[in-house]
mmCIF file as gemmi writes it, N, C-alpha and C atoms, coordinates in Angstrom:
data_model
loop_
_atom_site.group_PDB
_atom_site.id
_atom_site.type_symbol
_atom_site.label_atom_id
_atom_site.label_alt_id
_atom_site.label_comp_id
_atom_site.label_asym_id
_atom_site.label_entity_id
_atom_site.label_seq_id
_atom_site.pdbx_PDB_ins_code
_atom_site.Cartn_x
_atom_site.Cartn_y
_atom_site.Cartn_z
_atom_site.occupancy
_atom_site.B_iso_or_equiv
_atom_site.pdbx_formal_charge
_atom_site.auth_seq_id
_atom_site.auth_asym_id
_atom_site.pdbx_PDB_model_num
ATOM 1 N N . UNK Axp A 1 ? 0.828 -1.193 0 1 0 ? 1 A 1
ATOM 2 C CA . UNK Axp A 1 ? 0 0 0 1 0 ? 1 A 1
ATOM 3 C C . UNK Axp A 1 ? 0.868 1.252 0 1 0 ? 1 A 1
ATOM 4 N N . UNK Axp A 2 ? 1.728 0.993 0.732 1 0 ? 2 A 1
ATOM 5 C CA . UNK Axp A 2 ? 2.889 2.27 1.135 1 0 ? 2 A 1
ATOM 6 C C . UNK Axp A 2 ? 3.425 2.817 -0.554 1 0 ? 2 A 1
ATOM 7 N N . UNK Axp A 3 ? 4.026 1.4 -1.201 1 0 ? 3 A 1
ATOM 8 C CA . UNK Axp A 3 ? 4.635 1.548 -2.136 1 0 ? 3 A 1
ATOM 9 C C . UNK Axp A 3 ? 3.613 2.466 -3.562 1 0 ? 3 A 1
ATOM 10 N N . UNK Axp A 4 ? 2.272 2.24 -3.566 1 0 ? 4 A 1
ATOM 11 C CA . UNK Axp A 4 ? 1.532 2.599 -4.195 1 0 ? 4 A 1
ATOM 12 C C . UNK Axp A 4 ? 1.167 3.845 -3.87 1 0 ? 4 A 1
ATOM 13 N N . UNK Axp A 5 ? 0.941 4.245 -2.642 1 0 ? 5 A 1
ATOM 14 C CA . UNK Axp A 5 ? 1.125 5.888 -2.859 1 0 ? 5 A 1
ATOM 15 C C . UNK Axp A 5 ? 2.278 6.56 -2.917 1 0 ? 5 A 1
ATOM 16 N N . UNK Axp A 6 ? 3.542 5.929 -2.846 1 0 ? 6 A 1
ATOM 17 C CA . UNK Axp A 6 ? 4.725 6.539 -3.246 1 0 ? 6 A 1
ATOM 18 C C . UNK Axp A 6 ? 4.873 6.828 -4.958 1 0 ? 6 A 1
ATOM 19 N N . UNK Axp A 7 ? 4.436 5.923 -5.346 1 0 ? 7 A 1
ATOM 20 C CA . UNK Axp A 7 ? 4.32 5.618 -6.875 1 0 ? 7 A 1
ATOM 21 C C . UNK Axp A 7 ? 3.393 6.927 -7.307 1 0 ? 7 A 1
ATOM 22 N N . UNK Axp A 8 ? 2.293 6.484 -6.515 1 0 ? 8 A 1
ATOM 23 C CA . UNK Axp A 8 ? 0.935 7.978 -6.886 1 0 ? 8 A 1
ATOM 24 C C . UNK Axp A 8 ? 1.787 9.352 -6.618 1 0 ? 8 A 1
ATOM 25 N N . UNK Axp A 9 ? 1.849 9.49 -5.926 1 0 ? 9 A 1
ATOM 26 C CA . UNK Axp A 9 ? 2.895 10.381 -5.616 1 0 ? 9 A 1
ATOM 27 C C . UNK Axp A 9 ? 4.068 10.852 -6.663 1 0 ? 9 A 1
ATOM 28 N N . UNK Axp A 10 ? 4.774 10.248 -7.213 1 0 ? 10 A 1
ATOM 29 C CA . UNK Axp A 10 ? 5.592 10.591 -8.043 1 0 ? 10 A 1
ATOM 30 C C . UNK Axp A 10 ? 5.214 10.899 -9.092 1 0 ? 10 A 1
ATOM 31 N N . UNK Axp A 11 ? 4.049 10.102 -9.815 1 0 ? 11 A 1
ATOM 32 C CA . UNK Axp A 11 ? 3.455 10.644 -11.415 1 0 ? 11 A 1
ATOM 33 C C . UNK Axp A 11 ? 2.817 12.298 -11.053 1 0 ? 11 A 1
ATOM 34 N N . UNK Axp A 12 ? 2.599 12.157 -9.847 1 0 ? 12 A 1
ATOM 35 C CA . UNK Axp A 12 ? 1.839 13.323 -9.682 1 0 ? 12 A 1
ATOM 36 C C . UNK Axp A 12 ? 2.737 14.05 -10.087 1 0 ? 12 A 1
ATOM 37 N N . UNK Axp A 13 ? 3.484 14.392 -9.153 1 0 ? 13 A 1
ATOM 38 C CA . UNK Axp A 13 ? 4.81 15.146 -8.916 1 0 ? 13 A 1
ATOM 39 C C . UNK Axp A 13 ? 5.247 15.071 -10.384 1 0 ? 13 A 1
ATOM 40 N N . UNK Axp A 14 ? 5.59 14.733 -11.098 1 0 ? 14 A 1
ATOM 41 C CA . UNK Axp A 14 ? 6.083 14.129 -12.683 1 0 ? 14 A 1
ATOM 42 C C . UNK Axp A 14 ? 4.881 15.282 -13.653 1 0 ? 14 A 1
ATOM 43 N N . UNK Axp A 15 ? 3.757 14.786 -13.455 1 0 ? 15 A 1
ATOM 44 C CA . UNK Axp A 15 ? 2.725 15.341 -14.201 1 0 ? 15 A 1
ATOM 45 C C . UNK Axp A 15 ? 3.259 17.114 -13.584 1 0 ? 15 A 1
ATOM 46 N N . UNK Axp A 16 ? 2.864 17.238 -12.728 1 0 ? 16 A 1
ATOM 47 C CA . UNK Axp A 16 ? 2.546 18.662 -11.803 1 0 ? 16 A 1
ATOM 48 C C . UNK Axp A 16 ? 4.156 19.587 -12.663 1 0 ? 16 A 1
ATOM 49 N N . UNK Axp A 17 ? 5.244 18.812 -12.914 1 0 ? 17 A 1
ATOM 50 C CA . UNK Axp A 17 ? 6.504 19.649 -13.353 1 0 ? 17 A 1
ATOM 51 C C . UNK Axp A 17 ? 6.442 19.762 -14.516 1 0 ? 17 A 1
ATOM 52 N N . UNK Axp A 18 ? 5.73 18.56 -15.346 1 0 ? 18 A 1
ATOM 53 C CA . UNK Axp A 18 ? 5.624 18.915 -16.739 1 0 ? 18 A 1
ATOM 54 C C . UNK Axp A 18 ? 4.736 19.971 -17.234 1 0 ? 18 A 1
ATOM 55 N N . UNK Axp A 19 ? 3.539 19.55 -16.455 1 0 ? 19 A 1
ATOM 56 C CA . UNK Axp A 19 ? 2.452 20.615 -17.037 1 0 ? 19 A 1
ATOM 57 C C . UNK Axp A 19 ? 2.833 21.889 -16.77 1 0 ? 19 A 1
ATOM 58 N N . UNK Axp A 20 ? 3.666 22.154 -15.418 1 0 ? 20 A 1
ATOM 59 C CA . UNK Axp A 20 ? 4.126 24.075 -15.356 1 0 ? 20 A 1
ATOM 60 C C . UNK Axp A 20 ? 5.214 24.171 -16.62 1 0 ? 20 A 1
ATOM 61 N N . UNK Axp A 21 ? 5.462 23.23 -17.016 1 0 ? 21 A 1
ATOM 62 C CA . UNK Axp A 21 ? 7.261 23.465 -18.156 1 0 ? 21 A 1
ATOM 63 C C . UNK Axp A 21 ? 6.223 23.985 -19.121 1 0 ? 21 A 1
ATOM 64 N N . UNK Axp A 22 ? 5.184 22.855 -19.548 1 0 ? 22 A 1
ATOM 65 C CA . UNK Axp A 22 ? 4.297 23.028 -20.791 1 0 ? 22 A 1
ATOM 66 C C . UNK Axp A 22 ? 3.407 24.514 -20.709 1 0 ? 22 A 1
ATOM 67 N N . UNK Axp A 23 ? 2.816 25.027 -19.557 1 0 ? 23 A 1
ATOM 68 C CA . UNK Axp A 23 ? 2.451 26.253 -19.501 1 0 ? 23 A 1
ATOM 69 C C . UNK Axp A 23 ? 2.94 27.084 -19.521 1 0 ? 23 A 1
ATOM 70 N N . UNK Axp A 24 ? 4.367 27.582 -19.161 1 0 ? 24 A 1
ATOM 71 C CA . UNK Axp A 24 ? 5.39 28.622 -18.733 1 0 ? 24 A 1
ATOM 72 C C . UNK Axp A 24 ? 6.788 28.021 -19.047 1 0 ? 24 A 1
ATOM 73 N N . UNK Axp A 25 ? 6.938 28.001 -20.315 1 0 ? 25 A 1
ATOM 74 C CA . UNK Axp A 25 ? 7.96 28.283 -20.978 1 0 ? 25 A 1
ATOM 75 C C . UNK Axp A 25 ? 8.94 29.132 -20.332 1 0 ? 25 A 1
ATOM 76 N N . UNK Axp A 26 ? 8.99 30.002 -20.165 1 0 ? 26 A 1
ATOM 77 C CA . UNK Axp A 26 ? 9.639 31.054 -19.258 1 0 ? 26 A 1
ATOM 78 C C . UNK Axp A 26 ? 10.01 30.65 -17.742 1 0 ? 26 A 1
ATOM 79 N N . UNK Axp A 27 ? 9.914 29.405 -17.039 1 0 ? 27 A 1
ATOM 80 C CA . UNK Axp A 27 ? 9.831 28.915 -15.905 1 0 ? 27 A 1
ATOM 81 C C . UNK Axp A 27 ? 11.22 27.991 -15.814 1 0 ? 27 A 1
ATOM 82 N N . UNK Axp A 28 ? 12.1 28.62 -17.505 1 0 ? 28 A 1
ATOM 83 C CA . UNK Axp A 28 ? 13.266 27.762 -17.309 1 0 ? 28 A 1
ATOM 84 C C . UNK Axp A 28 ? 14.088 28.885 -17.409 1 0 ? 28 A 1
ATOM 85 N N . UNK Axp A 29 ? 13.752 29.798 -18.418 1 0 ? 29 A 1
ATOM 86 C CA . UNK Axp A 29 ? 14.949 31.114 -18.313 1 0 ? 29 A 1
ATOM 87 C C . UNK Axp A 29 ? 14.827 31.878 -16.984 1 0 ? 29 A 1
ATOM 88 N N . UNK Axp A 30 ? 13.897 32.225 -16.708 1 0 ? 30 A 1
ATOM 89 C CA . UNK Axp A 30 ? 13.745 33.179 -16.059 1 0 ? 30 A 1
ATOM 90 C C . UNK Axp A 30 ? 12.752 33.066 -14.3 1 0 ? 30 A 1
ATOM 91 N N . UNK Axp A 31 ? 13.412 31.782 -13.715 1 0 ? 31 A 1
ATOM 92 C CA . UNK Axp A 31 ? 12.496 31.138 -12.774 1 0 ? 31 A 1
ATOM 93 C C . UNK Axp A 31 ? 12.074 32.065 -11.336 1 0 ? 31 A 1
ATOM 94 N N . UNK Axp A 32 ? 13.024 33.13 -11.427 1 0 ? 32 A 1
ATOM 95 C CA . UNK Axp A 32 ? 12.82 33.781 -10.084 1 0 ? 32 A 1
ATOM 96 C C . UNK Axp A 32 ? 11.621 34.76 -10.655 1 0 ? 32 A 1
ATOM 97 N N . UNK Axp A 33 ? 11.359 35.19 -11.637 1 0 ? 33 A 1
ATOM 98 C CA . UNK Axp A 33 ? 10.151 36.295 -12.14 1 0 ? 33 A 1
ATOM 99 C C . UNK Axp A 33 ? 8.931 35.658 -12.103 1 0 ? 33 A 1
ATOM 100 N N . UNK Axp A 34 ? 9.339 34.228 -12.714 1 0 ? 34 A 1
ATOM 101 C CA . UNK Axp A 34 ? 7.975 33.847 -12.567 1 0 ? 34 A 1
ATOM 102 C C . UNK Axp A 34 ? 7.207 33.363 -10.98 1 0 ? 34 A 1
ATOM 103 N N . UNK Axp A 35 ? 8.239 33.181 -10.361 1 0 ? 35 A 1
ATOM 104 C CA . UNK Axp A 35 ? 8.313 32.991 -8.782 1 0 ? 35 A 1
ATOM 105 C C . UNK Axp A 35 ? 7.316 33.825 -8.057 1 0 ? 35 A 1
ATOM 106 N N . UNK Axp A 36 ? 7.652 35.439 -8.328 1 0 ? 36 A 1
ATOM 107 C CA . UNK Axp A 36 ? 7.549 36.167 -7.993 1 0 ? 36 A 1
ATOM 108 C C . UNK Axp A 36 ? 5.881 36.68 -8.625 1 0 ? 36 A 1
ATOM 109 N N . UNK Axp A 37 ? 5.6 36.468 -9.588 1 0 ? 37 A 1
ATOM 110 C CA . UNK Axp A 37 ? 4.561 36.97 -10.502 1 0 ? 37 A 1
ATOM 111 C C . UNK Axp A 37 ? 3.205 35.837 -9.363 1 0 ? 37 A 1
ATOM 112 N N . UNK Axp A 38 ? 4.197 34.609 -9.057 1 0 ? 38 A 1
ATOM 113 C CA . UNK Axp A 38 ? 3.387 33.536 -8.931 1 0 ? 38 A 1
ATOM 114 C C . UNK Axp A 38 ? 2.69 34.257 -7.309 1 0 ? 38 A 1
ATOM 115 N N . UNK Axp A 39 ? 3.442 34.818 -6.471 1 0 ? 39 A 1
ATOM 116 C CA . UNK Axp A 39 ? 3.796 35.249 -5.366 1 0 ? 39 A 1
ATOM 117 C C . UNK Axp A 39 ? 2.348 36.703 -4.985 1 0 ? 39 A 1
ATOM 118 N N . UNK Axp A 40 ? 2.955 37.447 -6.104 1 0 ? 40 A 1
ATOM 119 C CA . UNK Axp A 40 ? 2.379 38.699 -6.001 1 0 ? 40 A 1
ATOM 120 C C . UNK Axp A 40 ? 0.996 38.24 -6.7 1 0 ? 40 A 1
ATOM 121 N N . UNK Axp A 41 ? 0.094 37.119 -7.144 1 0 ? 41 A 1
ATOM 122 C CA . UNK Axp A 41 ? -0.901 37.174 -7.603 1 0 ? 41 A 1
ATOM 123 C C . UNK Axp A 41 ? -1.842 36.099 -6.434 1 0 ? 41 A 1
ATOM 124 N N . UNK Axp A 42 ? -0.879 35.537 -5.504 1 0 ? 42 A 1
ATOM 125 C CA . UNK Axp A 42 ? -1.083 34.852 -4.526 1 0 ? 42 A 1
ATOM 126 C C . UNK Axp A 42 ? -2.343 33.596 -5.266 1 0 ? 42 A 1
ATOM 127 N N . UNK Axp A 43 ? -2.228 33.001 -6.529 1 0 ? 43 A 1
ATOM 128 C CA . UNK Axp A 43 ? -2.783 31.814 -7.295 1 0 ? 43 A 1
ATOM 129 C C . UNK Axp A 43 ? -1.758 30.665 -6.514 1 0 ? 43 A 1
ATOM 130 N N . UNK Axp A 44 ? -1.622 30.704 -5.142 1 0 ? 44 A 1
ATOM 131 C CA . UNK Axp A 44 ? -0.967 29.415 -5.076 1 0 ? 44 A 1
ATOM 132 C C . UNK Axp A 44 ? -1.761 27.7 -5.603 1 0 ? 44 A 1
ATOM 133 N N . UNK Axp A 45 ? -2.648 27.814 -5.409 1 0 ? 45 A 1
ATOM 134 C CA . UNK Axp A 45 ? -2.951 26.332 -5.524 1 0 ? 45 A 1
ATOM 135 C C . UNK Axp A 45 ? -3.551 26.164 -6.619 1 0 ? 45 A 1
ATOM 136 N N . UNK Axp A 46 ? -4.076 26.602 -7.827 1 0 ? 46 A 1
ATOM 137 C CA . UNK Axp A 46 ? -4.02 26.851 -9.285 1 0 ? 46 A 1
ATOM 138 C C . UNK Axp A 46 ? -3.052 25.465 -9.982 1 0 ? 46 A 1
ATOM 139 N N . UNK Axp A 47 ? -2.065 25.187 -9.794 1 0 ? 47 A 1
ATOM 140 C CA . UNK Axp A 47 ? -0.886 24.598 -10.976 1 0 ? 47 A 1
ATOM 141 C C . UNK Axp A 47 ? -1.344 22.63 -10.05 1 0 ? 47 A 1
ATOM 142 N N . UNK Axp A 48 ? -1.846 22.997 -8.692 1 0 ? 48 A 1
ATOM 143 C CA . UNK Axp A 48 ? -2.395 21.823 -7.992 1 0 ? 48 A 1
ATOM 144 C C . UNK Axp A 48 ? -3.741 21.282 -8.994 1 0 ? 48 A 1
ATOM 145 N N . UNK Axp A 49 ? -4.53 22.393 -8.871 1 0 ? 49 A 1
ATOM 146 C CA . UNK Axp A 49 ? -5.609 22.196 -9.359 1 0 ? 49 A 1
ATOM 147 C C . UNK Axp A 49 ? -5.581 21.349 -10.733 1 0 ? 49 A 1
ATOM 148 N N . UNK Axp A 50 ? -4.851 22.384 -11.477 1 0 ? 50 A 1
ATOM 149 C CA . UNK Axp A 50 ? -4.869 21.959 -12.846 1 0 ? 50 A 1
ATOM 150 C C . UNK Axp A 50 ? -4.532 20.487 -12.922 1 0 ? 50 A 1
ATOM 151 N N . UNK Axp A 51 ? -3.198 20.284 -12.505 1 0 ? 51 A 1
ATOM 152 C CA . UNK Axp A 51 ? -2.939 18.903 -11.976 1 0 ? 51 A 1
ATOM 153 C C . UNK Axp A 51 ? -3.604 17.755 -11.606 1 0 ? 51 A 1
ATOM 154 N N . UNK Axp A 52 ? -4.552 17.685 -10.725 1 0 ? 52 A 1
ATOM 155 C CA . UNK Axp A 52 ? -5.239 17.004 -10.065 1 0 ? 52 A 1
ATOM 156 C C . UNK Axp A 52 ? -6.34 16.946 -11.248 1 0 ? 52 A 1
ATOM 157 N N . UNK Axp A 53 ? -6.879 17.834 -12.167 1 0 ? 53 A 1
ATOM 158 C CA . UNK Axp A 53 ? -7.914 17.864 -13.091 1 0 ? 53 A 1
ATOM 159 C C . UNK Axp A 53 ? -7.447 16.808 -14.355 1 0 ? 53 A 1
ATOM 160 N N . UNK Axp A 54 ? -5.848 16.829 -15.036 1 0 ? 54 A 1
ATOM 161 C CA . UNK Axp A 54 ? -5.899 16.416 -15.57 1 0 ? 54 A 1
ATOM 162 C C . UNK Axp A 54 ? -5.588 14.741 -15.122 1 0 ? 54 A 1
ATOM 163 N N . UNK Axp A 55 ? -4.782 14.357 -14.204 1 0 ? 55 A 1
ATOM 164 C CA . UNK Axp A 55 ? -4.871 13.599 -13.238 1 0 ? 55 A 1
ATOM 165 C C . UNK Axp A 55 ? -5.979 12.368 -13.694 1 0 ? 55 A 1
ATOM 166 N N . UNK Axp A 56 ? -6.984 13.19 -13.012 1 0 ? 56 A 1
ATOM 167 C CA . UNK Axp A 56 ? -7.96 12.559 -12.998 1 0 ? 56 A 1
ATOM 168 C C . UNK Axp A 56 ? -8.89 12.114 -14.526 1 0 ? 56 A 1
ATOM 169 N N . UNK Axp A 57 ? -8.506 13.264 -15.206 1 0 ? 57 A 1
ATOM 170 C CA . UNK Axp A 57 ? -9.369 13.144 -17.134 1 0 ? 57 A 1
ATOM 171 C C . UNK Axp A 57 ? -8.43 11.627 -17.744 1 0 ? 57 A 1
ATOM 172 N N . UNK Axp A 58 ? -7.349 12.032 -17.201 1 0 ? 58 A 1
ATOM 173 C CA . UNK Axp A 58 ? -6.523 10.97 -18.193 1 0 ? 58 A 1
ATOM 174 C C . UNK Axp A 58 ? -5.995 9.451 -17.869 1 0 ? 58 A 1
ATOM 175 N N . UNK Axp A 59 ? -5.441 10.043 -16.341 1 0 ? 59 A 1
ATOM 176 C CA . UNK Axp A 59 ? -4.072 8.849 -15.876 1 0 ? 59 A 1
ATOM 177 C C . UNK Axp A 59 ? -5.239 7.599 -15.534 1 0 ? 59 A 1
ATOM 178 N N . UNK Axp A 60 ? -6.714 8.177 -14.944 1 0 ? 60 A 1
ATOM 179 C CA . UNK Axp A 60 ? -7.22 7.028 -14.222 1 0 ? 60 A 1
ATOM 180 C C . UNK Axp A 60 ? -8.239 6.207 -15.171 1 0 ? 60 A 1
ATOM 181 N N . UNK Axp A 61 ? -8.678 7.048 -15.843 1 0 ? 61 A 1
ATOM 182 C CA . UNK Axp A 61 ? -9.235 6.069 -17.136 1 0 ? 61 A 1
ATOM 183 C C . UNK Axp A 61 ? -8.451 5.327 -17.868 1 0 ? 61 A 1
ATOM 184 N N . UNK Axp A 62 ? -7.445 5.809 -18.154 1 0 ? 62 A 1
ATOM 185 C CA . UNK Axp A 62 ? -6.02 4.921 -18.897 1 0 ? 62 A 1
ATOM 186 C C . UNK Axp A 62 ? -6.099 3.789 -18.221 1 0 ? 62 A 1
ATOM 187 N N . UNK Axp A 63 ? -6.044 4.059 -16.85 1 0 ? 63 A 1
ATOM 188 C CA . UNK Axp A 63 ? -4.89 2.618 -15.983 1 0 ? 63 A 1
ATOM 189 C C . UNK Axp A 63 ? -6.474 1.746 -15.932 1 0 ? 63 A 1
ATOM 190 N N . UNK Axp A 64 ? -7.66 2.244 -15.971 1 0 ? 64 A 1
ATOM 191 C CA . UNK Axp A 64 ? -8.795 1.478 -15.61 1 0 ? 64 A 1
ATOM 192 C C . UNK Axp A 64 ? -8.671 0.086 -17.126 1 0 ? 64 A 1
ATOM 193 N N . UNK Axp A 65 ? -8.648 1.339 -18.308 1 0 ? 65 A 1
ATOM 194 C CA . UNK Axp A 65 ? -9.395 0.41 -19.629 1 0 ? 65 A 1
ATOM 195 C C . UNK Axp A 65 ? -7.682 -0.582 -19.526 1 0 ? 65 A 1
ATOM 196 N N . UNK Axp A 66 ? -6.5 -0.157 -19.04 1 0 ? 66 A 1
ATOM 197 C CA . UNK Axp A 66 ? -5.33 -1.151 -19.013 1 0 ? 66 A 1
ATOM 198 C C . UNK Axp A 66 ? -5.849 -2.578 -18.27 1 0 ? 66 A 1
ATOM 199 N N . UNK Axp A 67 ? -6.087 -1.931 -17.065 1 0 ? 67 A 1
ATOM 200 C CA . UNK Axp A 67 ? -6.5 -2.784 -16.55 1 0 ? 67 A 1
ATOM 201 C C . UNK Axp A 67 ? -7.843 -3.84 -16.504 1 0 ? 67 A 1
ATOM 202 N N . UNK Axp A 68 ? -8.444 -3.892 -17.769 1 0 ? 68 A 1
ATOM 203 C CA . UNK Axp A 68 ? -9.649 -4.557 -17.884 1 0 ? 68 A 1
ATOM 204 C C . UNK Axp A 68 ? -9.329 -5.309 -18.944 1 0 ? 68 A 1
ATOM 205 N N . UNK Axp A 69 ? -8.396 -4.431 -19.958 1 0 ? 69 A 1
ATOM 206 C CA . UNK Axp A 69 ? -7.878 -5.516 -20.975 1 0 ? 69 A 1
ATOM 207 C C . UNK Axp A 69 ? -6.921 -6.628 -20.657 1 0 ? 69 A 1
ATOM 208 N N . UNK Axp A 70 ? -5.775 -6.095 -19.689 1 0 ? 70 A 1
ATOM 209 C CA . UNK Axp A 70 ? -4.915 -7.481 -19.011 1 0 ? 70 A 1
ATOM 210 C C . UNK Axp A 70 ? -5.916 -8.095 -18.581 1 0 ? 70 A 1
ATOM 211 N N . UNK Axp A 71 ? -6.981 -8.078 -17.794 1 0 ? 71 A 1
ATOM 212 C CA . UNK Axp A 71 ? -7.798 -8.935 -17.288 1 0 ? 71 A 1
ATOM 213 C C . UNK Axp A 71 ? -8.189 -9.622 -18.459 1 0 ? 71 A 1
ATOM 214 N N . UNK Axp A 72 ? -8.815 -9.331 -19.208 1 0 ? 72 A 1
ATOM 215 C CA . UNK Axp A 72 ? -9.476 -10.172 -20.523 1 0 ? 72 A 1
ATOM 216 C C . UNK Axp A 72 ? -8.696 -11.059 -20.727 1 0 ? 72 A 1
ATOM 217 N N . UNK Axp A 73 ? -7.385 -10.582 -21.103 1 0 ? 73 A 1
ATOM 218 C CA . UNK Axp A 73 ? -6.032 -11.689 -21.721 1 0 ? 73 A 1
ATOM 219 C C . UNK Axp A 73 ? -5.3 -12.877 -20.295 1 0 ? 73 A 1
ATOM 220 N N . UNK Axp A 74 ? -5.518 -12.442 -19.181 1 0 ? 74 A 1
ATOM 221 C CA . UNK Axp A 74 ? -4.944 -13.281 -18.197 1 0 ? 74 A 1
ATOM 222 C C . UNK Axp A 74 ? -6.411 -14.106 -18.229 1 0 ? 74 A 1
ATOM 223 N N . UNK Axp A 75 ? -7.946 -13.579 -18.33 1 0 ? 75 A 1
ATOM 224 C CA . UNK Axp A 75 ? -8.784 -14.796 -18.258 1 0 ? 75 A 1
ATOM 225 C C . UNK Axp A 75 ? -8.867 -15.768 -19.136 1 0 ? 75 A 1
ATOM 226 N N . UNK Axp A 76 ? -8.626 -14.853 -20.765 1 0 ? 76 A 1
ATOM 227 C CA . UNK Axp A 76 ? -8.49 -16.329 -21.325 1 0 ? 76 A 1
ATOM 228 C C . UNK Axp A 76 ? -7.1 -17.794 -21.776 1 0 ? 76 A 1
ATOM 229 N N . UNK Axp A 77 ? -6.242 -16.77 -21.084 1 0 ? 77 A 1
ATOM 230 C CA . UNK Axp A 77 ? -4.671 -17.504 -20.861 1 0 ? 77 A 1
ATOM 231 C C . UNK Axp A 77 ? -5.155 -18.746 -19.883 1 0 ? 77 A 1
ATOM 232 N N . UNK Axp A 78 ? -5.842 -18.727 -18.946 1 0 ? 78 A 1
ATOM 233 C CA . UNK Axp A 78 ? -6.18 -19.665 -17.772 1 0 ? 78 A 1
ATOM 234 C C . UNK Axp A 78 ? -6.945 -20.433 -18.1 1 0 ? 78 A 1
């Protein structure tokens, strides 16, 4: 169980860095402005949000229909 929210945990974390790279281009030249922009508009939990939205549209339907098709193929392997 432990190991599985460590795992959850990391795609998150994985997803959550890509999607700010993919939004803010500028979050590689220039990381202290955008820091600061991020700061002075006080949107902290925004880049969570987004995260958790797509999260949920993509990673868990994926792993569901994965997981129904291995099932199909391990039932009729047996």
């Amino acid at each position: 169980m432990q190991v599985k929210v460590i795992r959850e945990m990391v795609i998150y974390t994985i997803l959550l860095v890509t999607l700010a790279l993919l939004m803010h281009p500028d979050l590689l030249s220039t990381p202290t402005q955008r820091i600061s922009l991020f700061q002075d508009r006080q949107n902290y939990f925004h880049p969570l949000l987004y995260t958790f939205i797509v999260y949920i549209l993509f990673f868990l339907p994926i792993r569901y229909i994965f997981k129904k098709i291995r099932n199909i193929f391990t039932k009729k392997a047996s």
